[in-house]
C-alpha positions as CSV (number, residue, x, y, z in Angstrom):
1,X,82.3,55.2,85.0
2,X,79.7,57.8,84.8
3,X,78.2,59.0,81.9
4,X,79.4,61.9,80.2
5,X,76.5,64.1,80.1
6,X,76.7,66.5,76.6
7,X,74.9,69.7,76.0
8,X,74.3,70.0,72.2
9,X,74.3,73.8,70.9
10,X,72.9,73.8,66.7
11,X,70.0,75.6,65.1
12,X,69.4,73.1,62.4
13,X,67.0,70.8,63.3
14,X,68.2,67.9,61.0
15,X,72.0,68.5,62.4
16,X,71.1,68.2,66.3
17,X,68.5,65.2,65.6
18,X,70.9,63.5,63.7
19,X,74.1,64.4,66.9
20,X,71.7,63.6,69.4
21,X,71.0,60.3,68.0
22,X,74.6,59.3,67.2
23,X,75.7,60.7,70.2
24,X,73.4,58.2,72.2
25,X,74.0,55.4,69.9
26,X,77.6,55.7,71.2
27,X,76.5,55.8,75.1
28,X,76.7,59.2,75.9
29,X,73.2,61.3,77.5
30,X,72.4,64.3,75.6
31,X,71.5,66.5,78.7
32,X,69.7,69.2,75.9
33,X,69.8,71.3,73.0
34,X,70.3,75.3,72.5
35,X,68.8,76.2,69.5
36,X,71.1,79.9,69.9
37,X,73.8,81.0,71.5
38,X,72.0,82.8,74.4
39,X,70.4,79.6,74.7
40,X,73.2,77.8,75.3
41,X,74.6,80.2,77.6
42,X,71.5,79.5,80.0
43,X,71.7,75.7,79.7
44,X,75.0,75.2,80.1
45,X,75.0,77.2,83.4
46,X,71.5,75.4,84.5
47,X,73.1,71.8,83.8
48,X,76.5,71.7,84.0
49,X,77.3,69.3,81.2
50,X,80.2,67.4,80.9
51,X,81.3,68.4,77.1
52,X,79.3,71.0,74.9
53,X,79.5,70.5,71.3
54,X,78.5,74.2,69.7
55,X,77.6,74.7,66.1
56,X,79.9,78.0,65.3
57,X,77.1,80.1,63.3
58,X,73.9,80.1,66.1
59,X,71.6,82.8,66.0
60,X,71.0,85.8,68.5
61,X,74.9,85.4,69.8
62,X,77.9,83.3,67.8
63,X,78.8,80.2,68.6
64,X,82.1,81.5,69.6
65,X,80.6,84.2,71.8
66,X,78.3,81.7,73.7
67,X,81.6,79.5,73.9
68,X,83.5,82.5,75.7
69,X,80.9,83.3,77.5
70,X,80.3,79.7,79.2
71,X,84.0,79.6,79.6
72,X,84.3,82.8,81.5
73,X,81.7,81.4,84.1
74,X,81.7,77.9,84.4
75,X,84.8,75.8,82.5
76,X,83.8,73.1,80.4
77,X,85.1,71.3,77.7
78,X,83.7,72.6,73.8
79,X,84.0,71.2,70.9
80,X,83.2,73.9,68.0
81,X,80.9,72.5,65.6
82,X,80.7,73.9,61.3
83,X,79.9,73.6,58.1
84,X,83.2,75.8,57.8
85,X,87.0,74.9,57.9
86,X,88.5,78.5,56.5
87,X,91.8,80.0,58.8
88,X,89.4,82.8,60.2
89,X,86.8,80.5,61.4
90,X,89.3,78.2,63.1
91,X,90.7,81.6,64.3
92,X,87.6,82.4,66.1
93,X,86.9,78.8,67.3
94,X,90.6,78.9,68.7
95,X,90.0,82.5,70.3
96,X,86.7,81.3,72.0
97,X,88.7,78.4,73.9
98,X,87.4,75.7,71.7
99,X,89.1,72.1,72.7
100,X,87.6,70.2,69.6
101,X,86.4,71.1,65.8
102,X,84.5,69.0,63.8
103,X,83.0,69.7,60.4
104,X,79.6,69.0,59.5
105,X,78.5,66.6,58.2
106,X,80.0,65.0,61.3
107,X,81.2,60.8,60.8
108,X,80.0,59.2,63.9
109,X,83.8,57.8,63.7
110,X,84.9,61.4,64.4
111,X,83.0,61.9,67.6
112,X,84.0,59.6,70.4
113,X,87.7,60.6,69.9
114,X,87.1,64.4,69.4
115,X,85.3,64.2,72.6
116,X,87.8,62.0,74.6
117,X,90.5,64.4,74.0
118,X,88.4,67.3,74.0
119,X,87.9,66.2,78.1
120,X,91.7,64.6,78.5
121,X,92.8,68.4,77.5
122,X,90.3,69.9,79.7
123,X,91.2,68.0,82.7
124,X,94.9,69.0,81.9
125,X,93.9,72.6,81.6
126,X,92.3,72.4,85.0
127,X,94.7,70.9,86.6
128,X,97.2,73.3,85.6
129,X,95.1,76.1,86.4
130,X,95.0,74.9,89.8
131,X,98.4,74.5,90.2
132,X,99.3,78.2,88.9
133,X,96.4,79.6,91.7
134,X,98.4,77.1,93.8
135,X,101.7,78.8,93.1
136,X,100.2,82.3,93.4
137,X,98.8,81.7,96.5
138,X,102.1,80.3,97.6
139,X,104.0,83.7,96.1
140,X,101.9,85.8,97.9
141,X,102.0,84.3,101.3
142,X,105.9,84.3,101.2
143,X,105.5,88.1,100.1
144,X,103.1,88.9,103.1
145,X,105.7,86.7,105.6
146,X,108.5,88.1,104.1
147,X,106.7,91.7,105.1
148,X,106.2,90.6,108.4
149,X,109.5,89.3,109.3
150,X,110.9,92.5,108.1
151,X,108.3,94.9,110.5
152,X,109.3,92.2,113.3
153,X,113.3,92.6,112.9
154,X,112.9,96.4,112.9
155,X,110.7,96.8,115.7
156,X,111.3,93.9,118.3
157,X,115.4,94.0,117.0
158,X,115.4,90.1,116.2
159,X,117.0,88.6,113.4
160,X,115.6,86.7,110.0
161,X,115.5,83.6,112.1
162,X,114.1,84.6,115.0
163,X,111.3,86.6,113.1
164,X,110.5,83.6,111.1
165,X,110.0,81.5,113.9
166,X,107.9,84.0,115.8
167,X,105.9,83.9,113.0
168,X,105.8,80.3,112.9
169,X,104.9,79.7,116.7
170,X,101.9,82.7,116.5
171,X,100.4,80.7,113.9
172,X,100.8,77.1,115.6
173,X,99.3,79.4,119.1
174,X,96.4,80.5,116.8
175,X,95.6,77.5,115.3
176,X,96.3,79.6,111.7
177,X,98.2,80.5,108.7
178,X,101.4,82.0,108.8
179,X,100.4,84.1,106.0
180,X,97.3,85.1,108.3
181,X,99.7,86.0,111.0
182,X,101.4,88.0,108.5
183,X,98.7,89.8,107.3
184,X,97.6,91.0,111.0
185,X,101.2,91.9,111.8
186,X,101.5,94.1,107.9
187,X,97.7,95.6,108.9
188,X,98.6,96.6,112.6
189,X,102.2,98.5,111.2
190,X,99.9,100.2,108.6
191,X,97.9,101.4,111.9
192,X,100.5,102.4,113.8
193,X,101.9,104.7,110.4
194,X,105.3,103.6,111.1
């Protein structure tokens, strides 16, 4: 198994020496350390960790920010990082897509489980993610073919069956998608202002 690669986002000096050293202790390869937010912005884009763990209160941006930020661009699992544990910080950690919260001062105990399910619950995200483009994608084909099976019955006089299986053997002739086929036949009745 590969090692999990871990970008560590804290302005206190003490806080990441002491997280990078327990986090190594337990096997994992601290990849850096943003000392701000729009630092860790920049490195988590540049290496492509595995897990960020982001101290909440960073200077020049929030922790939060830099955690929607990274989120927005490149997915990866975060694990908020505080001295705080109040309802409106939690809030914030929640609304920036956090996956984890610890509170400092962090028990090494705490960390190999916060980041295991902090990467279990990413790769469910993910994979759900992909399955709703999946289904989208899927939608929106059978719209487009549905379309086209409609332009072909009207103008060509064939019925659902038919159309569909015009459809079908234009794409299996073309070496394409149905929905492709589709999408020709939609554009070319858009031409033709019918």
């Amino acid at each position: 198994m590969a090692v999990i690669r871990i970008l560590i986002a804290e302005d206190n000096d003490l806080v990441s020496l002491t997280l990078e050293e327990q986090l190594k202790g337990l096997g994992y390869d601290v990849a850096g350390i943003a000392r701000s937010g729009t630092e860790a912005v920049s490195l988590a884009a540049r290496l492509r960790p595995d897990l960020i763990i982001m101290d909440i209160r960073m200077p020049e941006m929030e922790g939060t920010e830099a955690a929607a930020r990274i989120r927005d661009h490149a997915p990866v699992p975060i694990i908020m990082l505080t001295a705080y544990a109040d309802n409106e910080t939690i809030k914030k950690a929640e609304a920036a897509g956090a996956l984890g919260y610890l509170v400092k001062p962090i028990n090494e105990n705490e960390l190999t489980p916060a980041i295991r399910i902090a990467l279990a619950r990413f790769k469910e995200l993910q994979t759900l993610r992909s399955q709703v483009d999946e289904l989208a994608e899927s939608l929106e084909a059978r719209k487009l073919i549905e379309r086209a099976k409609g332009i072909l019955m009207q103008r060509l006089g064939l019925n659902e069956r038919d159309a569909y299986e015009r459809l079908r053997q234009r794409a299996r002739d073309k070496r394409t998608k149905m929905k492709d086929i589709a999408q020709a036949i939609i554009e070319a009745e858009e031409l033709l202002g019918a």
